[in-house]
N, C-alpha and C positions, 0 to 999 in steps of 0.2 A: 427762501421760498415764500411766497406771495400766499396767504390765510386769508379768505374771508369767511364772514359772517354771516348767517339769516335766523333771524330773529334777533330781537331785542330787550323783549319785557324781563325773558328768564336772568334770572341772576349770574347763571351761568355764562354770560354773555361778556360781561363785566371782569367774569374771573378769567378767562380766556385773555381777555384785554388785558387786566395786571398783570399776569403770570407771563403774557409772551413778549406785549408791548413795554411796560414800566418797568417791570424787573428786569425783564430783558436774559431769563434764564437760562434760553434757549437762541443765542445768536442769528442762527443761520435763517431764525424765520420770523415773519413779519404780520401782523394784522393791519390789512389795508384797505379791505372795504366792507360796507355794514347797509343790508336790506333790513329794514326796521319797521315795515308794511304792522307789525302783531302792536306795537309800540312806538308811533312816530316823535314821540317829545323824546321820549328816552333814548332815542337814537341819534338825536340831535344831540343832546347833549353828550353822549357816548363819541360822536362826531369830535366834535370840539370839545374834548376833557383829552383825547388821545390822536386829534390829529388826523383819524381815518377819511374815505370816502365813503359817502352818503349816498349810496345809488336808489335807482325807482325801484327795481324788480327785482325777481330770487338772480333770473339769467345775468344779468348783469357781473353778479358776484361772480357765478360757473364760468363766468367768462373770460374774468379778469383774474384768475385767482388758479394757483397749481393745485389748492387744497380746500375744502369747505367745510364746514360747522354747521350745521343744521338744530339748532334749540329755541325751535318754538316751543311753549309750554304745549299746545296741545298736539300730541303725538298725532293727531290723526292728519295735520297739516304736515306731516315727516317724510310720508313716500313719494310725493311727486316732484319735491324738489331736490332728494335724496338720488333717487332714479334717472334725473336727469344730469346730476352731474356726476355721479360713475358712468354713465353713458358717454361725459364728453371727456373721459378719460381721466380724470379728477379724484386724486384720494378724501376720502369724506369721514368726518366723525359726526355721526347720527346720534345726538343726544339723546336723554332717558325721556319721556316714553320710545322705545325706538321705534312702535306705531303701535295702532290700537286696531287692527285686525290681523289675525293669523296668517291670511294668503297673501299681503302685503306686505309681511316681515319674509313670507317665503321667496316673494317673488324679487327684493331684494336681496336676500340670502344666495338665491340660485345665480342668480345677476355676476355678483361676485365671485364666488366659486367658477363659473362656467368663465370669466375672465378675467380672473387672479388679480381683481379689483383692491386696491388698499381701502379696508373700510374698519371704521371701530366705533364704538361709543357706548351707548345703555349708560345705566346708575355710576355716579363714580365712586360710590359708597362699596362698593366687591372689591377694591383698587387702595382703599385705607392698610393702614400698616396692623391694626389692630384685628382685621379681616382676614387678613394675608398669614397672619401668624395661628389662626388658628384652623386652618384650611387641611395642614396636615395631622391634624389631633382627632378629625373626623374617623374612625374605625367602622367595624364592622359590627351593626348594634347600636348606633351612635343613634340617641334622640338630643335633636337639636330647640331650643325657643328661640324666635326672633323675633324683639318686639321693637315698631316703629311707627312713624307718625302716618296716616294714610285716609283720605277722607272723603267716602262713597258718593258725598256730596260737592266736590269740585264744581268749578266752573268748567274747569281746565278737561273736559273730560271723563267726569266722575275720578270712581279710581283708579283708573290707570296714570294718572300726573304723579300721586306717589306711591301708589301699591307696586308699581313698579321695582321701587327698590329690594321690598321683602323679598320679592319673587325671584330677582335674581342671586339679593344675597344667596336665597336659598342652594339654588342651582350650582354658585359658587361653593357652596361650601359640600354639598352630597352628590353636585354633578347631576347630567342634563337630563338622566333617562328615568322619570318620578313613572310610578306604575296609575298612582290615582291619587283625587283629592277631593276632600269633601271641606266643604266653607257653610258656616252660617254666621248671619248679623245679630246682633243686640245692638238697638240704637242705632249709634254710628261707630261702634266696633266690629268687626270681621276679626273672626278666627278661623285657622286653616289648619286644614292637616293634611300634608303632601307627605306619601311612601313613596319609598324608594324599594328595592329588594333587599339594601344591609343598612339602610336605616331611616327612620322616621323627620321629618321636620315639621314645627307647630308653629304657624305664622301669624302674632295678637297684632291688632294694627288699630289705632284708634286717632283722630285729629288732634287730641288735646296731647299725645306725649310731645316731649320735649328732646327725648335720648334716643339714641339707640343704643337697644341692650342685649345681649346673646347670650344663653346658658347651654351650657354643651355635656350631656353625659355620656362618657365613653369610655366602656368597663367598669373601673372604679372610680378611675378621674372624672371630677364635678366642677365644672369651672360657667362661672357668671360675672358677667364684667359689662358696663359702662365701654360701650367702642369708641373712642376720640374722632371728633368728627372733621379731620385734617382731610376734608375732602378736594378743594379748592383747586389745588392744581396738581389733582387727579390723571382728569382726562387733557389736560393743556400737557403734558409728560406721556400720556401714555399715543397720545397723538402726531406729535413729533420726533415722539423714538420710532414709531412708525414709518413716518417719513423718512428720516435717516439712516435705517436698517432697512428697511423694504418689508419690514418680519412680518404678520397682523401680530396683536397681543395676545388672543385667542382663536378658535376656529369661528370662524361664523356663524355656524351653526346655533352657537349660544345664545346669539337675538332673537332667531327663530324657535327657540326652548323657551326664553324666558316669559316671551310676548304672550306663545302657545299655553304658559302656567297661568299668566294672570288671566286670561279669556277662560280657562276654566275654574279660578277661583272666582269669578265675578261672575257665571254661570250656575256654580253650584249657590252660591250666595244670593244669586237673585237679585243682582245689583244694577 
């Protein structure tokens, strides 16, 4: 099955490219073409390091292509060219930011849903082994910390480029339905506090870390750990099992939660 590409600058672009193209992990499917409009040197090169096609425009790729990747760095270039290839019947992974308005992750959301659209993507950080394992340790009472890199001052957007990922670890880990949240700034720190009805999450986000780290109390168990950041070919795995099983990974729903969390931590924040 024929993969293209749109976007180029993110890194993420690259990791798609090794994981599907050089490793070649995944047989049955290919990256063969690459819109690179956000980044055009990097695309060239990305061109001719792996072989693909260099087209002009998003359509081109929808065109030619069973399946698309949409990772621009700024989420807010996410829905129009997202939109239009599940329209032209095309399964699509919509990178993290998955947009930076709430009625634009809806109106994708509903898209899919109303036409059992194949669509996945967001952070590939919820999708680590280190994430996954501790997803069932969440109880009832459970106060969570999650702290990671994320910085109000982006080019990319502010913070939704990486506030993104707190947001949905969180969701990931306490599920979609938070009651309220309240955020304030120091500096260029954001701290958050997202309720739930059986338990709490506290979201530190600052540009200088380096890690991500998660401390989890639930009941008496106390656990704090360094998450291994074996991100990489996250979503190149979780996108072609897609393809190959028809399943989605999650409900969709989820993008339209997560998007919904950061727009109101960056509201209560004043960001």
């Amino acid at each position: 099955m024929n993969i293209g590409l749109i976007g180029a600058e993110n890194s993420h672009a690259r990791h798609f490219l090794n994981t599907i193209n050089r490793e070649k992990r995944y047989p049955k499917h290919t990256i063969t073409h690459l819109y690179a409009g956000d980044a055009p040197e990097t695309g060239k090169e990305l061109a001719r390091e792996f072989g693909i096609a260099l087209v002009n425009d998003e359509d081109q790729v929808i065109q030619a292509c069973d399946a698309v990747v949409v990772t621009y760095r700024k989420g807010s270039l996410h829905a129009a060219p997202v939109l239009r290839a599940l329209k032209a019947g095309k399964a699509v992974f919509n990178d993290k930011p998955f947009s930076t308005d709430p009625k634009k992750a809806k109106e994708i959301v509903d898209y899919a849903r109303e036409h059992n659209a194949l669509l996945c993507g967001g952070s590939n950080l919820k999708g680590v082994p280190g994430v996954v394992a501790l997803k069932d340790k969440v109880k009832k009472g459970s106060t969570l910390v999650i702290a990671f890199a994320a910085d109000p001052e982006s080019e990319y957007d502010g913070y939704w480029f990486y506030g993104i990922h707190a947001a949905e670890l969180c969701l990931t880990l306490c599920g979609t339905e938070y009651r309220d949240v309240a955020s304030f700034r120091t500096g260029n720190t954001v701290v958050s506090t997202v309720r739930f009805d059986e338990s709490t999450c506290v979201l530190v986000t600052d540009p200088a870390m380096k890690k991500l780290h998660i401390a989890l109390r639930a009941g008496e168990e106390c656990i704090a750990q360094d998450i291994a950041m074996t991100y990489e070919s996250v979503g190149p795995a979780e996108l072609t099992n897609m393809l190959d099983t028809g399943t989605l990974p999650r409900e969709v729903g989820f993008y339209e939660a997560g998007t919904r969390l950061l727009s109101d931590i960056i509201c209560s924040a004043g960001l």
